[in-house]
C-alpha positions as CSV (number, residue, x, y, z in Angstrom):
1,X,99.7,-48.3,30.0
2,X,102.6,-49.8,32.0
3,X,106.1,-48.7,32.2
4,X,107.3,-51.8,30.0
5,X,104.9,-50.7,27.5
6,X,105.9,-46.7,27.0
7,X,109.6,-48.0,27.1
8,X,108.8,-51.1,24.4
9,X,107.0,-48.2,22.2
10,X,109.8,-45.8,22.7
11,X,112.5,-48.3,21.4
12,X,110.5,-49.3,18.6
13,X,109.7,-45.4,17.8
14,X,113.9,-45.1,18.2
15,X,114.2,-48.1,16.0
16,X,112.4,-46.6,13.2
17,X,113.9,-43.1,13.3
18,X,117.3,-44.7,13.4
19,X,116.5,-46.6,10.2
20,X,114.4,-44.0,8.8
21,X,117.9,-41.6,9.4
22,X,119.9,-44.5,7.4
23,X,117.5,-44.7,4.9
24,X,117.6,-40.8,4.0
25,X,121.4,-41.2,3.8
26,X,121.7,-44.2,1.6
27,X,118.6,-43.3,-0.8
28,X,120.5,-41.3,-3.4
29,X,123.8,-43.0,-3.5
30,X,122.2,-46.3,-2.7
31,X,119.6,-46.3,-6.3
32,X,122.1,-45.0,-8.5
33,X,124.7,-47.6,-7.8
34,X,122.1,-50.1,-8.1
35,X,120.8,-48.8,-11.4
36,X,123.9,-48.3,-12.6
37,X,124.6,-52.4,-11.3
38,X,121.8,-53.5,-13.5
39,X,122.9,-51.5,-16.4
40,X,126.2,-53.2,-16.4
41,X,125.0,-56.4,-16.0
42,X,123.0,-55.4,-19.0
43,X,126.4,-54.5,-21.1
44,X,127.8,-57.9,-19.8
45,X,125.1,-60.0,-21.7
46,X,124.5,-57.8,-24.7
47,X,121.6,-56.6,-23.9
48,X,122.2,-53.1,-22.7
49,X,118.7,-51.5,-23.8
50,X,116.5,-54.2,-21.8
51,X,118.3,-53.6,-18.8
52,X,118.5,-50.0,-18.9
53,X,114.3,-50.4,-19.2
54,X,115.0,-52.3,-16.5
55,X,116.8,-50.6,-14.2
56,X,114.7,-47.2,-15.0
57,X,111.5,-48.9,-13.8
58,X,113.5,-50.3,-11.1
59,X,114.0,-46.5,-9.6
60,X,110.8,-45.6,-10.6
61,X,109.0,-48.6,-8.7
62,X,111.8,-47.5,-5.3
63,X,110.7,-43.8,-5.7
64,X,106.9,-44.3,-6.2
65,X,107.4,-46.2,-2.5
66,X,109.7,-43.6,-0.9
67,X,107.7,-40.8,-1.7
68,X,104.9,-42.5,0.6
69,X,107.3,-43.1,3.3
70,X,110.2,-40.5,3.3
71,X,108.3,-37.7,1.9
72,X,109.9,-34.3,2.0
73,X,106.7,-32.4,1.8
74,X,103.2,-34.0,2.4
75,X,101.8,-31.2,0.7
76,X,103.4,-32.3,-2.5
77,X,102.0,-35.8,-2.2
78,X,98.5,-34.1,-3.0
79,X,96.9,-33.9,-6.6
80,X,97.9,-31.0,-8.4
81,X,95.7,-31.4,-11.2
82,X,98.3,-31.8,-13.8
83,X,98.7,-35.5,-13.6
84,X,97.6,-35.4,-17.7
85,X,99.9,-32.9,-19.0
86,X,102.8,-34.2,-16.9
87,X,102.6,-37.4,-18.4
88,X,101.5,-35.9,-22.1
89,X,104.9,-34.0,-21.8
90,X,107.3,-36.6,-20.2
91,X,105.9,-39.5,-23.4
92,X,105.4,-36.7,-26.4
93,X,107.7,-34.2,-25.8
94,X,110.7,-35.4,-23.7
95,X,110.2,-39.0,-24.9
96,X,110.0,-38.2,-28.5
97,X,113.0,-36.0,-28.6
98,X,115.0,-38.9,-27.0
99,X,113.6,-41.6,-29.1
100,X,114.5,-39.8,-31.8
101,X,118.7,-39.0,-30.8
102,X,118.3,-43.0,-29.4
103,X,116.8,-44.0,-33.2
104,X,119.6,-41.8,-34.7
105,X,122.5,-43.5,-32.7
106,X,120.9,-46.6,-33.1
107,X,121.5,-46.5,-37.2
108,X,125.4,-46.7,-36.2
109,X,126.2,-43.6,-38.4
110,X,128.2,-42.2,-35.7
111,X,130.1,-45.1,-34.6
112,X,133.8,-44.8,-34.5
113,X,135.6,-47.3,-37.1
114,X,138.2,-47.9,-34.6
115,X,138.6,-46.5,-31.4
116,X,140.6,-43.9,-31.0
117,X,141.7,-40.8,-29.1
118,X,139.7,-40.4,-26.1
119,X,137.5,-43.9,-27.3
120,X,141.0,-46.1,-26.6
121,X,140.3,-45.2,-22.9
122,X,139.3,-47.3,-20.1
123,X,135.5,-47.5,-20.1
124,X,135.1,-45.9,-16.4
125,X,137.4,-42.9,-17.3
126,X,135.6,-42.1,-20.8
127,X,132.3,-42.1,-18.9
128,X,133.6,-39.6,-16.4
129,X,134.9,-37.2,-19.1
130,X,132.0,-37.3,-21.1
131,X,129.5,-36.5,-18.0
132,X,132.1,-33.2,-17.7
133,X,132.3,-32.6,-21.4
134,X,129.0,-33.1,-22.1
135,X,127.9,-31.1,-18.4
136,X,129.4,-27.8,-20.4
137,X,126.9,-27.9,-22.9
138,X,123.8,-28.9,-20.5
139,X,124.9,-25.8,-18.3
140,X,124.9,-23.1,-20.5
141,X,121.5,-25.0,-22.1
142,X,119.8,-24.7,-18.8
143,X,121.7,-21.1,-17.9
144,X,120.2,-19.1,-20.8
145,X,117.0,-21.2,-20.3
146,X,116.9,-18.5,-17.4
147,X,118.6,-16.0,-18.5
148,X,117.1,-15.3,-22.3
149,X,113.3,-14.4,-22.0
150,X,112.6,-16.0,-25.4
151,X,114.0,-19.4,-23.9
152,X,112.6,-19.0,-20.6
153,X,109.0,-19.2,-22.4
154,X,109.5,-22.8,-22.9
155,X,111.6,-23.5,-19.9
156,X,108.7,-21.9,-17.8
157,X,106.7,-25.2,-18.6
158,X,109.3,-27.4,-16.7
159,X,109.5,-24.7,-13.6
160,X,106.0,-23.9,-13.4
161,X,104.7,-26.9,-11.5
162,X,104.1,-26.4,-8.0
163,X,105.1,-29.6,-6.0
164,X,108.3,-31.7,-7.2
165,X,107.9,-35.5,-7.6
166,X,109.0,-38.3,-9.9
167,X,106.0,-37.8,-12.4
168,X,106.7,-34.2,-13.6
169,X,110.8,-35.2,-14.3
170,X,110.0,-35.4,-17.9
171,X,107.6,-32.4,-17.7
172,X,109.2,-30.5,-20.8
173,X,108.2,-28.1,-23.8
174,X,110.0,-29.9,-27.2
175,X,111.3,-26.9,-28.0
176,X,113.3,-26.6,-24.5
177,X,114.2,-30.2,-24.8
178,X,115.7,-30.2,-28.0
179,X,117.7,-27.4,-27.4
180,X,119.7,-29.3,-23.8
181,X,120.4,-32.3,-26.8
182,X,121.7,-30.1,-28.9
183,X,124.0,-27.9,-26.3
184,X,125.3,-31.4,-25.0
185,X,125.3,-34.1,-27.2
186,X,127.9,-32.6,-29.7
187,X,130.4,-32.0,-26.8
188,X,129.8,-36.2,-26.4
189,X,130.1,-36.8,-29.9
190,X,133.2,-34.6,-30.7
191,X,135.0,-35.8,-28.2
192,X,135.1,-39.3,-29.9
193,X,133.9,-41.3,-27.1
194,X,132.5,-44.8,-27.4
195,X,129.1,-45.6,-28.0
196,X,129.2,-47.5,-24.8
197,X,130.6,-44.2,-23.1
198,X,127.5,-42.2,-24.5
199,X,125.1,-45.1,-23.2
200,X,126.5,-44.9,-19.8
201,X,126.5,-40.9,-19.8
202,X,123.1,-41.0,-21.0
203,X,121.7,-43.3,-18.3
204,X,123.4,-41.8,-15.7
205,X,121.7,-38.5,-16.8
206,X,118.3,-40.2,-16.4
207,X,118.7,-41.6,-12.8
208,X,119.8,-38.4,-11.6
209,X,117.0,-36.7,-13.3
210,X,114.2,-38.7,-11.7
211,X,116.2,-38.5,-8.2
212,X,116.6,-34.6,-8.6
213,X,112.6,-34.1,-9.1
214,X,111.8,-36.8,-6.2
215,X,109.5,-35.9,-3.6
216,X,111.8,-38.1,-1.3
217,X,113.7,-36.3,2.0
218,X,117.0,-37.5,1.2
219,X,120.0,-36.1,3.1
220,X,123.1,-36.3,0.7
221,X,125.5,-34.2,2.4
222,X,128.9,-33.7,1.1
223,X,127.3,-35.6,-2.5
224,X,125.8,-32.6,-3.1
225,X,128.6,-30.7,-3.1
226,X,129.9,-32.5,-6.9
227,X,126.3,-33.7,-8.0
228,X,122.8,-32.5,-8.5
229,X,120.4,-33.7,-5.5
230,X,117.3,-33.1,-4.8
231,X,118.3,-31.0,-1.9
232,X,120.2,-29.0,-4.4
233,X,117.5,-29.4,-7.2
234,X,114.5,-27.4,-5.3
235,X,116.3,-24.6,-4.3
236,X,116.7,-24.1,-8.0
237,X,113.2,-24.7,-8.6
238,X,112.6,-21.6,-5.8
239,X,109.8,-18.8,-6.9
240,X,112.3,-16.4,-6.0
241,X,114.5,-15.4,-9.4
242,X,117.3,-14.7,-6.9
243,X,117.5,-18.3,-5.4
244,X,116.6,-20.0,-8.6
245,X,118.8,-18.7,-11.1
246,X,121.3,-21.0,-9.5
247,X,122.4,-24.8,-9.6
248,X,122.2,-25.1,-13.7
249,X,124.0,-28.2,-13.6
250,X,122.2,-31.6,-14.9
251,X,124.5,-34.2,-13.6
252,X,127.7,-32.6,-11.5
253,X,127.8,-29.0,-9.8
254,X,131.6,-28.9,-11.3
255,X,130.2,-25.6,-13.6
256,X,128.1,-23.9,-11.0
257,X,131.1,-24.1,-9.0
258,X,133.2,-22.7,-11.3
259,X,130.9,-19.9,-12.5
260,X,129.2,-18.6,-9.1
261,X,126.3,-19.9,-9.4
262,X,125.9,-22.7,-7.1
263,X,123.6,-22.2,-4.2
264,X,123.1,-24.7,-0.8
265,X,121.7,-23.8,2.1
266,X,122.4,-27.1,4.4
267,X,119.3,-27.3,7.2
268,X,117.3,-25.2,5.5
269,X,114.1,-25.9,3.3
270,X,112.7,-24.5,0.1
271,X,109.7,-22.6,0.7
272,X,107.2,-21.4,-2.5
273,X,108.5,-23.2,-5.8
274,X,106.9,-22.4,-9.6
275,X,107.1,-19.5,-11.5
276,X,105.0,-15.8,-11.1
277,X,104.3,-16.2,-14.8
278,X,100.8,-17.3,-15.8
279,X,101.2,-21.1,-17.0
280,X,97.7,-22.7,-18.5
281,X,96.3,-25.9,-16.8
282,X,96.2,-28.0,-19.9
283,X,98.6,-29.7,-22.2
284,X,97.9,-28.4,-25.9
285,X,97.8,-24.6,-23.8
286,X,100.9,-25.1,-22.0
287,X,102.6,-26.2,-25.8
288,X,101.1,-23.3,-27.0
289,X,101.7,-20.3,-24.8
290,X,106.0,-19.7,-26.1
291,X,104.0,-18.9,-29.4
292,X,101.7,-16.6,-28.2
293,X,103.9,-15.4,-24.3
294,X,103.6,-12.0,-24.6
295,X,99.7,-11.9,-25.2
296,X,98.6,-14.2,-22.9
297,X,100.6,-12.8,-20.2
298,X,99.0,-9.1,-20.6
299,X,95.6,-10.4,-20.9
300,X,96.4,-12.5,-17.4
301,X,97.9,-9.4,-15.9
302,X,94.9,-7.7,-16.9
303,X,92.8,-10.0,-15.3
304,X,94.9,-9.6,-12.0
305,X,94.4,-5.9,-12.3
306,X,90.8,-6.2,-12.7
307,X,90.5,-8.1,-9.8
């Protein structure tokens, strides 16, 4: 190999880590403004629903490609064997419950006659309050998901995976998801926001949801000091009780801030994620075992023991 050639590969292997560097940077910031750019464009032509379909399986098409190429953990690029049940809980569980506050806002029931109050306010300003307003509720949701052993049963399904990526976002028991709509969408609705405010609020909750669970190694810096990031996200989903009862917050890290229970450790990466609770491998098991905790955790103890 001549000299030209070691110093034409080493400037194309700088090349690629310097764009590789500026792809880590502008990933999160980058697909949310984007998403939320086709949404609007989506409000502009009256056609709000089609775009946010659009825009979600814009991210989702993005993601599926970074997670090949910016990967934050190869290990987590490798089949876990819940590929089923991830998907059977993001369509039947998370979806329905959505489908079903979407199909109940939908009917107009709880449009406002005439705006008023807080729904006379500029667009960009309701959309801000209701992600803090409506953050309250998801907080304290996600909190005593933690905190309250008979809600941590259900919660356990979402925290027991054992790699994060795009796939197991939606991987929620019904039970845990209805309860985060019903800590958070009154705060929305009280407030008397617009129906365009709640949209926006909404969406924005999705595209941060999907970026959270990414497998993707982006570096958000100071961003993840007012929202959820994924660097902020699996530190929450640590094994460890003392590193994962922290960062609660769906959207903004306003209320961890506030209540002491933020956590960052800038540099540093999560090690073991999941949960030291037995979770069953399949679907109808995993819906199953809240009803039944107590039992199937001493017979799985008792198998441990045995062993």
């Amino acid at each position: 190999m001549t000299g030209a050639t070691r110093a034409g590969g080493s400037r194309a292997s700088s090349h690629a880590r310097g764009w590789a560097r500026v792809a880590r940077a502008v990933a999160w910031p980058g697909l949310l403004l984007s998403c939320s750019a086709i949404l609007a464009t989506g409000f502009a032509l009256g056609h709000e629903t089609l775009f946010f379909n659009l825009s979600y399986a814009w991210i989702v098409c993005w993601l599926l490609l970074a997670e090949r190429t910016l990967g934050y953990r190869a290990d987590w690029q490798r089949p876990d064997g819940q590929l089923r049940a991830d998907l059977a809980h993001t369509v039947l569980n998370k979806g329905l419950v959505q489908l079903l506050i979407v199909s109940i806002l939908a009917t107009g029931v709880l449009d406002h006659a005439a705006p008023t109050g807080l729904g006379a306010w500029p667009l960009a300003a309701q959309v801000v309050f209701g992600l803090v307003a409506s953050e309250f509720g998801l907080y304290w949701a996600h909190r005593l998901g933690h905190e309250w052993p008979w809600l941590w049963r259900f919660h356990a399904v979402h925290h027991s995976v054992r790699k994060l990526w795009l796939v197991n976002t939606g991987r929620f028991h019904f039970v845990d998801s209805l309860e985060s709509v019903l800590f958070s969408l009154p705060f929305l609705l009280l407030t008397g926001l617009s129906m365009d405010a709640i949209v926006w609020v909404s969406a924005i909750t999705a595209y941060i949801g999907i970026l959270t669970h990414c497998n993707v190694d982006m570096r958000c810096g100071a961003l993840s000091l007012v929202f959820n990031t994924p660097e902020l996200h699996r530190w929450h989903h640590a094994i460890d009780p003392a590193i994962g009862n922290n960062n609660y917050g769906e959207n903004l890290m306003l209320w961890d801030q506030l209540f002491g229970t933020y956590y960052r450790r800038p540099g540093l990466a999560v090690d073991t994620i999941g949960i030291a609770d037995y979770m069953p491998p399949g679907f109808l098991a995993q819906l199953a075992l809240p009803f039944r905790w107590r039992r199937v955790q001493a017979a799985f103890a008792g198998v441990d023991e045995a062993a």
